[in-house]
BAZA-200571 format. One record per residue (C-alpha): residue in one letter; residue number from 1; x, y, z. Coordinates in nm, 4 decimals, m for minus. Example, Ala and Ser with C-alpha at 12.3 -4.5 7.8 and 13.67 -1.06 7.14 Angstrom:
% BAZA-200571
NODE	A	1	1.2300	m0.4500	0.7800
NODE	S	2	1.3670	m0.1060	0.7140
//
This chain:
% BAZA-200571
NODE	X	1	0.0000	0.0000	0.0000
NODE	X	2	0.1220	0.3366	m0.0721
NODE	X	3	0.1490	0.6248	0.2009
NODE	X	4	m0.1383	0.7865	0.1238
NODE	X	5	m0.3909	0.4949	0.0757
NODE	X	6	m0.2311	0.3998	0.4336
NODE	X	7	m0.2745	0.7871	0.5646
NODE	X	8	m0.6384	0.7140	0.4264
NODE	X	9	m0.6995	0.3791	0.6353
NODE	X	10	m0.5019	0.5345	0.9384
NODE	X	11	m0.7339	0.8420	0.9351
NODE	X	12	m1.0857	0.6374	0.8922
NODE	X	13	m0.9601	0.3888	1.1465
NODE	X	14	m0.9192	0.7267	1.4150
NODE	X	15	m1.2593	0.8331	1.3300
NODE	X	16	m1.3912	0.5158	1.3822
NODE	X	17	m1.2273	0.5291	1.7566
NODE	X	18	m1.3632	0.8902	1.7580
NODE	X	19	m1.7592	0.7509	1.6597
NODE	X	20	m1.6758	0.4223	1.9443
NODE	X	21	m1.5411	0.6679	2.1988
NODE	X	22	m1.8580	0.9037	2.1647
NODE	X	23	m2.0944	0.6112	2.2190
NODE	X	24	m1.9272	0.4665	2.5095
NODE	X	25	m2.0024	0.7829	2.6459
NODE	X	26	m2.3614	0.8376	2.5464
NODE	X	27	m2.4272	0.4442	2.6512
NODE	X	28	m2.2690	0.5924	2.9880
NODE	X	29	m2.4898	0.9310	2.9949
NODE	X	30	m2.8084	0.6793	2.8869
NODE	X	31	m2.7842	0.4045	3.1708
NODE	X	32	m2.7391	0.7021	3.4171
NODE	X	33	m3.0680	0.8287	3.3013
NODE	X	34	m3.2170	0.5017	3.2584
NODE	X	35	m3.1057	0.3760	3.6672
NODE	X	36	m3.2764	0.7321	3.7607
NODE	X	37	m3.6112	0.6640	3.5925
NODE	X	38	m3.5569	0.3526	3.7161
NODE	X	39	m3.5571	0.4891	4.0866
NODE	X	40	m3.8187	0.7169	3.9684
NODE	X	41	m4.0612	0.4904	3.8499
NODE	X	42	m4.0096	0.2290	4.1353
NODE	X	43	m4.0373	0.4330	4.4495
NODE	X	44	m4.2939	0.6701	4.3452
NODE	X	45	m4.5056	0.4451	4.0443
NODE	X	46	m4.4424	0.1324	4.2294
NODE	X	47	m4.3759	m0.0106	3.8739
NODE	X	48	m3.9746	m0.0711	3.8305
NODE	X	49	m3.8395	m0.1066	3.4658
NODE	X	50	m3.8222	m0.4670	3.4104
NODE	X	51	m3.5155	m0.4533	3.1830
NODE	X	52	m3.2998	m0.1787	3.3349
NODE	X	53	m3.0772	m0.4277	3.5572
NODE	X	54	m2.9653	m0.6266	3.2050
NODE	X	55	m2.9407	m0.2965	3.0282
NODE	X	56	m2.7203	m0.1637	3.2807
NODE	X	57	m2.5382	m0.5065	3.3124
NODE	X	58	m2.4664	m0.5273	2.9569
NODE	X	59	m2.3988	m0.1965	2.9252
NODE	X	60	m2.1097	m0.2336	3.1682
NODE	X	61	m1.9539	m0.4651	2.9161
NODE	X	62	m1.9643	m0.2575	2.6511
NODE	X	63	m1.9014	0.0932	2.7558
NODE	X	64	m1.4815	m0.0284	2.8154
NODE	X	65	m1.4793	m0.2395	2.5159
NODE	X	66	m1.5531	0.0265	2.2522
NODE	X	67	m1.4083	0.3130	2.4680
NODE	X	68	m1.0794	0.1326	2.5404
NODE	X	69	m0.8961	0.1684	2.2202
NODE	X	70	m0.9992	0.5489	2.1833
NODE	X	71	m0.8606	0.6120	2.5240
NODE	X	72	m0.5557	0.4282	2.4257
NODE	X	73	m0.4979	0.6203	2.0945
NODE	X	74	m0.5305	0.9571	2.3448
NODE	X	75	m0.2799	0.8444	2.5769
NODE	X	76	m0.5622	0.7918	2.8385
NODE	X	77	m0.5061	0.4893	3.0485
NODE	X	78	m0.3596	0.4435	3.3693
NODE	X	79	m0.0116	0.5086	3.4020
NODE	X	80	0.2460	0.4900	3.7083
NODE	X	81	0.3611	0.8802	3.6809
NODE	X	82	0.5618	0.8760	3.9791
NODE	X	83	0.8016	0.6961	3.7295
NODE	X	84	0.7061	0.7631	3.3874
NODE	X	85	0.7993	1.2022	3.4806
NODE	X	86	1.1131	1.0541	3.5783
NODE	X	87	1.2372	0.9203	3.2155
NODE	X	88	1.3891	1.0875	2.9486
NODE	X	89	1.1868	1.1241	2.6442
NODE	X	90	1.3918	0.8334	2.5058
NODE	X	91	1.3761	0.6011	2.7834
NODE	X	92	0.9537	0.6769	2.7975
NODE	X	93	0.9304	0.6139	2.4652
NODE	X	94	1.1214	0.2578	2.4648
NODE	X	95	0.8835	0.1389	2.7911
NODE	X	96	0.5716	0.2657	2.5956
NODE	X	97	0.7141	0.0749	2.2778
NODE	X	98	0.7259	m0.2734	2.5506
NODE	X	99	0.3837	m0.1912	2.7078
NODE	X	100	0.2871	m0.1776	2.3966
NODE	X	101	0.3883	m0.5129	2.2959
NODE	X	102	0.2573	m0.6530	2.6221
NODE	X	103	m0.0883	m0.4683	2.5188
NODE	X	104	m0.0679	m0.6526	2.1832
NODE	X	105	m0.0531	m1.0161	2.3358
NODE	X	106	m0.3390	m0.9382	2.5579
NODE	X	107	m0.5625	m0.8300	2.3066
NODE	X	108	m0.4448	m1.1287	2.0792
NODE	X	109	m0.6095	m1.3132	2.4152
NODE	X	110	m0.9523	m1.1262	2.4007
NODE	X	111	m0.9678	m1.1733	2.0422
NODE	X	112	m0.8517	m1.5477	1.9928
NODE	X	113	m1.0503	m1.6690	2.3273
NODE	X	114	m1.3204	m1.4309	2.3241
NODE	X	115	m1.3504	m1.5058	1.9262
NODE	X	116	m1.4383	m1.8824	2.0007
NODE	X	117	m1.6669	m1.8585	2.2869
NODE	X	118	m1.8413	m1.6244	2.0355
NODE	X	119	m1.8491	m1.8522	1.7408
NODE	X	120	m1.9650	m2.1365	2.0072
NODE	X	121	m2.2531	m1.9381	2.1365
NODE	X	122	m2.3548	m1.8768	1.8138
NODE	X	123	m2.3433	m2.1968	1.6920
NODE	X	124	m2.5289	m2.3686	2.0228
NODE	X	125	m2.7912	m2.0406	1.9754
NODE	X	126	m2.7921	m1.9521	2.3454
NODE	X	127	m3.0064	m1.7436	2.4822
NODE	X	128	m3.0089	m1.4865	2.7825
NODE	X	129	m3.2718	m1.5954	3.0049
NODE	X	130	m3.3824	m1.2355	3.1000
NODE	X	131	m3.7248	m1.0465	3.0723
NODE	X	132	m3.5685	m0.9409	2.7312
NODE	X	133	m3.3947	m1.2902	2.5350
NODE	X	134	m3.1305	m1.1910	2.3531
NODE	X	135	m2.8733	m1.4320	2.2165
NODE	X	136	m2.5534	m1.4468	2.4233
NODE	X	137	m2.3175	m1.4029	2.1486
NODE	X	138	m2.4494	m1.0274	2.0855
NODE	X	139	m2.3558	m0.9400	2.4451
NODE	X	140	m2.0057	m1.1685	2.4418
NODE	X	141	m1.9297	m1.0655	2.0873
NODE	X	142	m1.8307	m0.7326	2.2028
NODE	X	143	m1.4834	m0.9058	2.3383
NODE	X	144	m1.3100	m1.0197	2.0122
NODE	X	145	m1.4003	m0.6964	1.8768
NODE	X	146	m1.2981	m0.4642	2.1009
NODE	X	147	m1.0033	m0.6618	2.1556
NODE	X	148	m0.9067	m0.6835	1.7960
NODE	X	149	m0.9717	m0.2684	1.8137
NODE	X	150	m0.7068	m0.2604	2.0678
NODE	X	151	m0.4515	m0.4865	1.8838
NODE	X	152	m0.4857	m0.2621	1.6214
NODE	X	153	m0.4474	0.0324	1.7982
NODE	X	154	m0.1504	m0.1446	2.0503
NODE	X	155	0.0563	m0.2179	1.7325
NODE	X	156	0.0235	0.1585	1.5655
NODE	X	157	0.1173	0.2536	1.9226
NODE	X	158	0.4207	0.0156	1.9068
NODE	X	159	0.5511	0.1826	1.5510
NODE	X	160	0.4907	0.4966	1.6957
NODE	X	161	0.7102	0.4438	2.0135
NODE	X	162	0.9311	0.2736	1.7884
NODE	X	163	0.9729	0.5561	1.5345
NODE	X	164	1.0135	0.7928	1.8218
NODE	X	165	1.2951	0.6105	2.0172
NODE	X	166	1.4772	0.5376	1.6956
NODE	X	167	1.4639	0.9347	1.6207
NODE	X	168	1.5445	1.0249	1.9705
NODE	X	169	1.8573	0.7785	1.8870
NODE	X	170	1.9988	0.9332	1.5729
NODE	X	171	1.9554	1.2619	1.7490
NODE	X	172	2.1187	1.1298	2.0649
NODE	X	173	2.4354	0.9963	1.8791
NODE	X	174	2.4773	1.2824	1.6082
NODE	X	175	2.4957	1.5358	1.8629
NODE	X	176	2.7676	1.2940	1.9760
NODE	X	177	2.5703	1.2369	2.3380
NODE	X	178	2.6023	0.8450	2.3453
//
């Protein structure tokens, strides 16, 4: 692929992160509302919601699984500062580049694992026993793919840390600081 069709990819791939990162947080803003009409309706009505608890339960599944690789492509994610303010750019960017790589074996986990118990569900057709049925694959399918999100995202990470370090090198050594 050329630079540009890859620039083109790279650039639909962050707005795709932008669109998942948005609805993680309006999934968030709607189970908030949802839990208060829920209080709402059940202490005043005397009538709860019969499918708020599974919304909300579900819900807590997805909201990190689409949000996760946004927040990773913004730098957002827990990180030990008490040592990372202490590295030199150099240094920071060579234990991002092995985070990284740690990142991209777990989400080769979620994806490979939670792939098959996806595929299985789907193939057994196994149902949610809730006031609402839903096949279980929807709600487990969200694994794989928001793992394979964060692979993705883990391994532009890694080139970028990579690309960084090796630049921070060549600087490093033509300004004759070894």
């Amino acid at each position: 692929m050329n630079k540009k069709a890859v620039n083109k990819v790279s650039n639909l791939f962050d707005s795709f992160l932008e669109f998942l990162g948005s609805l993680s947080g309006y999934i968030i803003i709607a189970v908030m509302l949802i839990v208060c009409a829920q209080v709402v309706a059940r202490y005043f009505f005397r009538s709860p919601i019969q499918w708020v608890v599974e919304f909300s339960q579900f819900a807590l599944l997805y909201i990190p699984l689409l949000g996760s690789a946004w927040l990773l492509k913004h730098e957002g994610h827990v990180s030990v500062d008490l040592l990372t303010h202490r590295l030199n750019p150099k240094s920071l960017s060579l234990l991002k580049f092995f985070t990284s790589l740690v990142g991209i074996m777990v989400s080769l986990v979620l994806v490979w694992y939670g792939g098959r118990v996806t595929v299985d569900l789907f193939q057994r057709d196994i149902l949610i026993p809730e006031v609402v049925p839903i096949p279980e694959y929807i709600i487990v399918g969200i694994i794989p793919f928001g793992g394979l999100l964060m692979f993705i995202q883990f391994i532009r990470r890694t080139r970028g840390c990579f690309v960084q370090w090796n630049s921070l090198r060549k600087e490093e050594h033509s300004s004759g600081l070894h």
